[in-house]
C-alpha positions, -999 to +999 in steps of 0.1 A: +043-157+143+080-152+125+080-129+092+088-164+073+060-180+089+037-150+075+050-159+044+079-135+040+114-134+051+126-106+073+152-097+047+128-095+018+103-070+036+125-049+049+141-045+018+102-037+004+103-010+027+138+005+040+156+035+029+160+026-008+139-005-014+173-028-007+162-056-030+124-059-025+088-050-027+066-026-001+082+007-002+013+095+008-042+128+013-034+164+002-035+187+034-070+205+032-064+236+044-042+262+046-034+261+082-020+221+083-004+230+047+018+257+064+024+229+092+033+210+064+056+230+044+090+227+066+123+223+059+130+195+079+152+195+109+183+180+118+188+145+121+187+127+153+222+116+168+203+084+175+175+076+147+163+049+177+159+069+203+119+076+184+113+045+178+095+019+203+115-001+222+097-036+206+106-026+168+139-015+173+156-052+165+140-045+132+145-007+126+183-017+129+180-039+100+162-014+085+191+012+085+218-009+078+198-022+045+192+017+038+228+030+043+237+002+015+211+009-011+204+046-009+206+064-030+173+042-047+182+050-090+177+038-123+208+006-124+195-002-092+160-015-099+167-042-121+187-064-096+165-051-064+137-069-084+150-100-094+168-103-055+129-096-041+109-121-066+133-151-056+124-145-019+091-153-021+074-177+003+064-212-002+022-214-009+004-228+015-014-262+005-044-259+021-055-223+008-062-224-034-044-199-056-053-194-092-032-170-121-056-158-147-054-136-172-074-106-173-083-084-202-072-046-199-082-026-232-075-025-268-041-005-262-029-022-227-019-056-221-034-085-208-029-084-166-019-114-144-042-116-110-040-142-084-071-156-072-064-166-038-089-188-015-118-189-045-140-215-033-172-236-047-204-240-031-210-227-001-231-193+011-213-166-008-182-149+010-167-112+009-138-100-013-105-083-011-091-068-041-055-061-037-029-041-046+009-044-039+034-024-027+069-015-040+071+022-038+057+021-069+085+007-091+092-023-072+070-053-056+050-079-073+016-097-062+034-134-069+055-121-042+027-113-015+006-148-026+017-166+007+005-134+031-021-132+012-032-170+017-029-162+056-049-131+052-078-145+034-080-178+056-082-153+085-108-139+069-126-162+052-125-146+020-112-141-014-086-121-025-075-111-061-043-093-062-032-077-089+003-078-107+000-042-122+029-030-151+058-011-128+073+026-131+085+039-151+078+009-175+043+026-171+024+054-161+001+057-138-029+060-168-016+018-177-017+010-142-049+023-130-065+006-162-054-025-150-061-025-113-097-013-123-100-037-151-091-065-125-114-051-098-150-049-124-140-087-137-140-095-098-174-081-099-184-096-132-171-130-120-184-129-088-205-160-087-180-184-104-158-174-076-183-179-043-182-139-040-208-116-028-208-087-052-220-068-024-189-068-004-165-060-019-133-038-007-099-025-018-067-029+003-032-025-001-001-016+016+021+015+011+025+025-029-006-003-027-020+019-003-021+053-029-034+025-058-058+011-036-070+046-030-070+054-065-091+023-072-118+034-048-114+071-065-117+054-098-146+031-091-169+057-076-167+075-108-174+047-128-204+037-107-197+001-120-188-017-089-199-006-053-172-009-024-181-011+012-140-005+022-111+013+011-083-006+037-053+020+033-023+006+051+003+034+054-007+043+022+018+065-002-009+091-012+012+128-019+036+133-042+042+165-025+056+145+004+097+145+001+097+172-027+079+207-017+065+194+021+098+176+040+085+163+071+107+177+106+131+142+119+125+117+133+097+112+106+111+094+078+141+089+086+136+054+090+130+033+059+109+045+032+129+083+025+120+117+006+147+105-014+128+074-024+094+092-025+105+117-052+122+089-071+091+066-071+062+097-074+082+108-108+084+074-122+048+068-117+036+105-126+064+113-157+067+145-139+091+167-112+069+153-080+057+188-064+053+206-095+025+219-113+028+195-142+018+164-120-016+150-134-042+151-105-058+117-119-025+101-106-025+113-066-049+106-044-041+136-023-048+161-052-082+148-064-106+174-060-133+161-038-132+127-010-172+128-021-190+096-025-160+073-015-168+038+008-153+038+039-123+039+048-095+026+076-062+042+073-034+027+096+003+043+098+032+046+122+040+078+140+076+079+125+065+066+090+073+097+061+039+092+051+025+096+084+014+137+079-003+134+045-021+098+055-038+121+082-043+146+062-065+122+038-086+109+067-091+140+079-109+152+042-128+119+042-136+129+078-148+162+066-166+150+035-190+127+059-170+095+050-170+072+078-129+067+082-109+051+113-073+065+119-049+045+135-013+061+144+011+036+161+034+053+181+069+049+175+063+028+147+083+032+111+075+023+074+060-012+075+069-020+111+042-046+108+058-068+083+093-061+095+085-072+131+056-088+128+059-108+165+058-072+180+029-063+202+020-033+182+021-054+150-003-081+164-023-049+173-025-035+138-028-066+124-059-070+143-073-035+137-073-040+102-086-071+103-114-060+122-121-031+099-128-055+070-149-077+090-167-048+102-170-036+065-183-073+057-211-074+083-223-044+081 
């Protein structure tokens, strides 16, 4: 299946995910120990002479792309995030007709806004089916879930679920305090609304893909504190989980040099956070790699390529849910960049982690 035909052209995703987020959407746990932390803590090393030599031979028709996008837009700033949107929102896929999507408005809190969610694949009657809620990607200042509505449709008929994805307020229009609010405030009226929407409360995950990754995460973080709404999955795809990552821990070449950069990291970590990515001023509520204990969290499947920049601290995280008796699956695709998946998605390796997650969540849903 072509990147159009998953409901996303090839330019729009890289641009999601290369170098400096060329005019799109999809753009990292905190290293447990002192040991990995010293691994960590490098100054990176020199480029390569060829950034393909590490990458695997099937992806490297995209990876091109990828760098030519990246050598045009980077560095990612301030002027550029305005027209990066509006390029990325008018690429979006045609819907499918067969698979129902629904824009409601969802109720935040007396001091934030009103949040738009898409309700994809809600069906009446019928035994009551899982849940997916779902957070975009877009390095965190980029992206939109109106975007992701067609993938989505494909996702959930493979699935036969539902999916609500949420259309969270962007950095540095907001903090990560408004965001958070709304994600959560979207995933306990999934709950609440549950029958109305053929759901089974009872399985219920959270998924999304790079900065949807960290929010996703956050969610689950969130939602086991509040005890409100139970989660059988946390589905972490190359998730952006440490703002340490690209500031005070630069990973040794060839990992991130492809795509998503340090660069791009700091730039999206400080919008988010309001504060120098690294330092001691960043609030631990807003990075999943600094909250204090992995306790209590649902399980978890974490997916990344070997080459991706957030492919060290995404191991790092499932190795402290690992350690904290969280059941957690790991997947590291070799010579794979920054949503590879999405970027090449005919690839062998793609079909493979495609599958992987799938079979996570239907794991998660049967168990």
């Amino acid at each position: 299946m072509t990147a159009r035909e998953q409901g996303i052209g090839r330019r729009q995703f890289i641009t999601r995910s290369a170098g400096a987020m060329a005019a799109g959407v999809v753009a990292a746990g905190a290293v447990a120990h002192s040991g990995l932390a010293s691994a960590l803590s490098v100054a990176p090393s020199a480029p390569l002479a060829d950034p393909l030599l590490a990458v695997a031979p099937q992806l490297r028709e995209g990876a091109r792309t990828v760098i030519t996008m990246g050598r045009a837009m980077s560095p990612l700033t301030m002027p550029k995030l305005a027209p990066m949107r509006e390029t990325a929102n008018k690429m979006a896929a045609p819907l499918l007709p067969d698979v129902p999507v629904a824009e409601r408005r969802i109720p935040v809190s007396a001091t934030i806004s009103d949040v738009t969610v898409y309700v994809i694949n809600a069906k009446s009657g019928g035994a009551p089916r899982p849940a997916i809620l779902h957070t975009h990607g877009g390095g965190m200042v980029m992206g939109s879930a109106r975007a992701e509505r067609r993938y989505l449709q494909e996702f959930a008929r493979d699935l036969d679920c539902v999916i609500v994805s949420v259309e969270y307020t962007l950095a540095p229009e907001a903090r990560y305090t408004s965001s958070v609010a709304e994600n959560y405030a979207a995933l306990r009226w999934l709950h609440r609304s549950a029958a109305d929407l053929g759901v089974d409360p009872r399985r219920l995950a959270v998924m999304g893909e790079s900065a949807g990754g960290g929010h996703a995460a956050l969610l689950a973080i969130r939602a086991r504190d509040g005890g409100e709404v139970p989660l059988v999955a946390q589905i972490l795809v190359y998730p952006m989980l440490d703002d340490r990552t690209g500031s005070t821990r630069l990973p040794p070449a060839p990992i991130g040099t492809l795509g998503w950069d340090a660069q791009a990291n700091r730039f999206g970590w400080q919008a988010l956070l309001g504060a120098e990515p690294g330092s001691r001023s960043v609030p631990i509520a807003g990075v999943p790699a600094r909250v204090p204990s992995v306790a209590g969290l649902p399980p978890a499947f974490i997916g990344v390529g070997s080459i991706d920049l957030f492919v060290q601290e995404d191991i790092a995280y499932a190795r402290r849910l690992t350690e904290a008796g969280i059941a957690t699956e790991l997947l590291v695709v070799p010579g794979a960049y920054h949503a590879f998946d999405r970027v090449v998605p005919e690839a062998e390796l793609s079909r493979m982690f495609a599958g992987a997650m799938r079979a996570a969540l239907r794991r998660a849903f049967t168990a």
